[in-house]
C-alpha positions as CSV (number, residue, x, y, z in Angstrom):
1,X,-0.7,-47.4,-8.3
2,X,-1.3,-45.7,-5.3
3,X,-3.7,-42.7,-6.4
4,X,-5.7,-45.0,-8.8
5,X,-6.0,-47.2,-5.1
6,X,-6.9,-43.9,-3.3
7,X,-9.2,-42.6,-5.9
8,X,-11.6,-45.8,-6.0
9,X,-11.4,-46.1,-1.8
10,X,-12.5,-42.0,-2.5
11,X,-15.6,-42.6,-5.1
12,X,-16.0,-46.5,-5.4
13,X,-14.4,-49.1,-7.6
14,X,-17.0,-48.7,-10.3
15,X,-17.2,-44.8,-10.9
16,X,-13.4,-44.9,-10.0
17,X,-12.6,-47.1,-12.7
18,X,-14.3,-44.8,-15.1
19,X,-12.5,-41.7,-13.8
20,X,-9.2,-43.6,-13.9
21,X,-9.4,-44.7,-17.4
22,X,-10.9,-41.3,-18.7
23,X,-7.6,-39.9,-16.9
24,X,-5.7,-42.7,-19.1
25,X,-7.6,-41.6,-21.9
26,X,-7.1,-37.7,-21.9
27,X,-3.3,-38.1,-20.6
28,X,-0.4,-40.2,-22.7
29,X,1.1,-40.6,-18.8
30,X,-0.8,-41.1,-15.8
31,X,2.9,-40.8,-13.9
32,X,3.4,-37.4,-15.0
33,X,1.2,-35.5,-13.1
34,X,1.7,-34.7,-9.5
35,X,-0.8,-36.5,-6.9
36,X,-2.1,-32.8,-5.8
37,X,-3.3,-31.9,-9.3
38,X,-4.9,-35.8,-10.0
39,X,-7.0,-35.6,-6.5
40,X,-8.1,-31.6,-7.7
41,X,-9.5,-33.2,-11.2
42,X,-11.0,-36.0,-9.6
43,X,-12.5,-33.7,-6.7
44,X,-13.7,-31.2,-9.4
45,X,-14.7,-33.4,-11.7
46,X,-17.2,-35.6,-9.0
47,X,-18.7,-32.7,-7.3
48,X,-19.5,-31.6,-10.7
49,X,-21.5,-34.3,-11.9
50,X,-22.8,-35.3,-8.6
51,X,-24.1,-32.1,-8.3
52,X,-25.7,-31.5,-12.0
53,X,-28.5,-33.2,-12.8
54,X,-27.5,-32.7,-16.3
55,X,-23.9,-35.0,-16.2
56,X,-23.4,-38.4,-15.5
57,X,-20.1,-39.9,-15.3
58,X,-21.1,-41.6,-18.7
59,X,-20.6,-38.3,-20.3
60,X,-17.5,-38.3,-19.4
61,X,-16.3,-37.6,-23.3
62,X,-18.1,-34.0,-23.0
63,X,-15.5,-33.1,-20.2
64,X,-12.3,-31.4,-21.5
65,X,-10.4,-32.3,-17.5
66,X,-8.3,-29.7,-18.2
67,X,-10.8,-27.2,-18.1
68,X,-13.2,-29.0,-15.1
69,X,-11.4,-27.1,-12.4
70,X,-12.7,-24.1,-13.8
71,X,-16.2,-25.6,-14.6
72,X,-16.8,-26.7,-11.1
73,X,-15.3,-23.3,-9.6
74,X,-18.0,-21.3,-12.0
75,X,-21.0,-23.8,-11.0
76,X,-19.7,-24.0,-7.1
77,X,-19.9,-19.8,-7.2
78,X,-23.3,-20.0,-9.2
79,X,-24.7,-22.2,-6.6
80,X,-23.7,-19.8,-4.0
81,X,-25.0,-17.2,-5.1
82,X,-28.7,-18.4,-5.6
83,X,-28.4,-20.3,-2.6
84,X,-30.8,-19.2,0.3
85,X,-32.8,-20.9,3.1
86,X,-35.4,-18.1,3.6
87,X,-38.6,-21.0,2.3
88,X,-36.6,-24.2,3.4
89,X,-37.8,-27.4,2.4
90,X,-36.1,-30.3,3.9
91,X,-35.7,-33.3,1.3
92,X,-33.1,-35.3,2.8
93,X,-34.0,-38.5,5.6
94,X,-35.0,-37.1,8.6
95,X,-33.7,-39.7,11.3
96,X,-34.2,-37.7,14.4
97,X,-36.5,-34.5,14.6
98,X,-36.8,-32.0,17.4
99,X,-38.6,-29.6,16.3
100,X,-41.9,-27.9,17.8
101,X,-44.3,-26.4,15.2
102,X,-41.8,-26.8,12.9
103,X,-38.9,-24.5,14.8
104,X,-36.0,-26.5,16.4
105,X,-33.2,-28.8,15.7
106,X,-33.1,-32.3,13.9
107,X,-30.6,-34.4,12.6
108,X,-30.6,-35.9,8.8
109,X,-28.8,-38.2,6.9
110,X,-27.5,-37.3,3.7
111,X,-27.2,-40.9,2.1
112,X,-24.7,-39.5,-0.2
113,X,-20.6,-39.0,-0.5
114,X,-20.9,-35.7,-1.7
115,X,-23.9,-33.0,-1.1
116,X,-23.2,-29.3,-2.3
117,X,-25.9,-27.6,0.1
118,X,-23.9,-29.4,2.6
119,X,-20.8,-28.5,1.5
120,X,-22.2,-24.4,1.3
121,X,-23.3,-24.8,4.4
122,X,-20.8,-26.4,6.7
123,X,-17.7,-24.8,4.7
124,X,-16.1,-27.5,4.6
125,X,-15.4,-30.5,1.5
126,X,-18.8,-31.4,1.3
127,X,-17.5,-35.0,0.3
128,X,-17.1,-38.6,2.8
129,X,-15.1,-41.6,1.7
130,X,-17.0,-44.3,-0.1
131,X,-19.3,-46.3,1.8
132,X,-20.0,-43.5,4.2
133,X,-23.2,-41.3,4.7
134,X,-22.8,-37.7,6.6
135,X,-25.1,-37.1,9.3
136,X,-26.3,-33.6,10.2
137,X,-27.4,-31.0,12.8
138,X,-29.5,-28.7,11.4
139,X,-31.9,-25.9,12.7
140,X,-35.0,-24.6,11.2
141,X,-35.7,-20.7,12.5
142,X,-39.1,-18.8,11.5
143,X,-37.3,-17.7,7.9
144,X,-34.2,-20.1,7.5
145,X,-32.5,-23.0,8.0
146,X,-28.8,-23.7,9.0
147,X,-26.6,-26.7,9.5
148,X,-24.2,-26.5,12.4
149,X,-22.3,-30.1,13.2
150,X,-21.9,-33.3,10.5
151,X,-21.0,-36.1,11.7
152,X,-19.3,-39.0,9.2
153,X,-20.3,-42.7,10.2
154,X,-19.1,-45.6,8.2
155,X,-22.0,-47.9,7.0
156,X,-20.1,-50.8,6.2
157,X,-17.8,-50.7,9.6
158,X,-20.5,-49.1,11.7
159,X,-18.0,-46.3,13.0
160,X,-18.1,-43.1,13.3
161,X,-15.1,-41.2,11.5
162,X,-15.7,-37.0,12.4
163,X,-17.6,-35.0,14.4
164,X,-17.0,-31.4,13.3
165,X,-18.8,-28.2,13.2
166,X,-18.0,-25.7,10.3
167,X,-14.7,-24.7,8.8
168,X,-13.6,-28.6,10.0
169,X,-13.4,-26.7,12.9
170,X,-14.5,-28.7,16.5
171,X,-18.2,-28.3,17.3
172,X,-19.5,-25.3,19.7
173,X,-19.8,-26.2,22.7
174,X,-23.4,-25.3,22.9
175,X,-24.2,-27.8,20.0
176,X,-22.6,-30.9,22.1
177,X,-25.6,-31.7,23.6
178,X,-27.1,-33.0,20.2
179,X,-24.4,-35.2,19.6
180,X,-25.3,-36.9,22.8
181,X,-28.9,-37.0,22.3
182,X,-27.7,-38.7,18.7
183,X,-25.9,-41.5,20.3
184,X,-28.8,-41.7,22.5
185,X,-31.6,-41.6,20.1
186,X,-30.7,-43.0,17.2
187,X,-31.0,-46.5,16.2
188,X,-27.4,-46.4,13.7
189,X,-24.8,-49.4,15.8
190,X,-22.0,-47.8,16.5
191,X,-18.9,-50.0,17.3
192,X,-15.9,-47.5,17.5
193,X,-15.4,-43.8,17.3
194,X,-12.2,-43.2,15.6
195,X,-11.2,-40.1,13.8
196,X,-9.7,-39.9,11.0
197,X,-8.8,-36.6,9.6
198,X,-7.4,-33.8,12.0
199,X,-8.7,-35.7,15.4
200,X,-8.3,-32.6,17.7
201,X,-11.0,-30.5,15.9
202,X,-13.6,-33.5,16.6
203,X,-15.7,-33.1,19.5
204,X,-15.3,-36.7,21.2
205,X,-17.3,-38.2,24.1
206,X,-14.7,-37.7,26.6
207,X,-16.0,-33.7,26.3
208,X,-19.1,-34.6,27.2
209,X,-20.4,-34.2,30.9
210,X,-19.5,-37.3,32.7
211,X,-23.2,-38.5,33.5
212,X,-23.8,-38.5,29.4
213,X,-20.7,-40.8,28.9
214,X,-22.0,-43.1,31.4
215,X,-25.3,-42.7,29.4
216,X,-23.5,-43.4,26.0
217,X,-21.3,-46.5,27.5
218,X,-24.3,-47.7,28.8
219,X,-25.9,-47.9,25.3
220,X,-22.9,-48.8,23.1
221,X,-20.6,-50.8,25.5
222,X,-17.9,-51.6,22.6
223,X,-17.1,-48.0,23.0
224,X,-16.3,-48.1,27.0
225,X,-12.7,-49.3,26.7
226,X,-11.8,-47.1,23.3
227,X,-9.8,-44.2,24.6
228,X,-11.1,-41.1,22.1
């Protein structure tokens, strides 16, 4: 079936598996539901337990799925509202760090498929494919912290998937430079850059000034030849 397929290349074969068969379980027909409202109660249903300590998708038998929509909606909006940067602590892998005195920008990695703050932040799904990570541009000011690009690289293929600012939208321009300094800096192999979901809101090298693509063929020559 093509939505069980899509559902464990989305979460995993493992966790999938027990998603599928709690779907089995709750329904007499997996066929009768439309793709659109499956992916919304396996969307829900993930970001809430990935996102409450309290759940775990072995508890899956305290989750009425008709009702999770809601569930994660009221958390989602509970989140938001308590949500605030104003005494940031950073806890996620800091893999490149810019800052002076603490004030600047620095890039993390997330090391998970789906991260709420993340998600709050950047406005977008908050969610990557399984076996990716997001990587993020953040920037701590004197009294908060924002997020303004993610980029989504594959750890199995060693690709990078989407580069995007908020909204899904493409990057401002005055943000590029960081992805640059990313490519440059960073010690993640890349061997391909190709987007995935709406390619003409990434920001791709070929935007770059044409001294920092020499820079980045330089360092990652299976790139050179990919037109992006």
């Amino acid at each position: 079936m093509k939505v069980a397929t899509n559902i464990k290349k989305i979460i995993g074969e493992r966790i999938g598996n027990i998603i599928i068969n709690k779907l089995y379980k709750d329904i007499n027909t997996f066929e009768k539901l439309s793709d659109n409202i499956i992916y919304e109660s396996v969307y829900s249903l993930c970001n809430y337990i990935d996102s409450n300590p309290t759940m775990s998708y072995h508890k899956l038998d305290d989750i009425n799925l008709s009702d999770i929509k809601n569930i994660w909606e009221s958390f989602l909006n509970d989140y938001k509202k308590n949500y605030n940067t104003s005494n940031y602590i950073e806890k996620n892998k800091i893999i490149l760090d810019y800052r002076i005195n603490g004030i600047g920008f620095y890039w993390v990695d997330l090391e998970k498929l789906f991260c709420i703050e993340s998600m709050v932040r950047m406005q977008d799904c908050g969610r990557v494919n399984y076996g990716h990570t997001t990587l993020e541009l953040r920037q701590q000011f004197l009294n908060r912290n924002e997020s303004h690009m993610i980029v989504v690289y594959d750890t199995i293929t060693n690709n990078i998937n989407q580069v995007k600012g908020k909204k899904s939208s493409k990057p401002n321009k005055k943000y590029w430079e960081w992805f640059y300094k990313l490519l440059m800096d960073s010690d993640y192999k890349i061997n391909k850059y190709s987007p995935t979901y709406k390619s003409q809101s990434d920001l791709k090298i070929i935007d770059l000034p044409i001294n920092s693509q020499l820079d980045i063929y330089l360092k990652h020559p299976n790139l050179k030849n990919v037109i992006i």
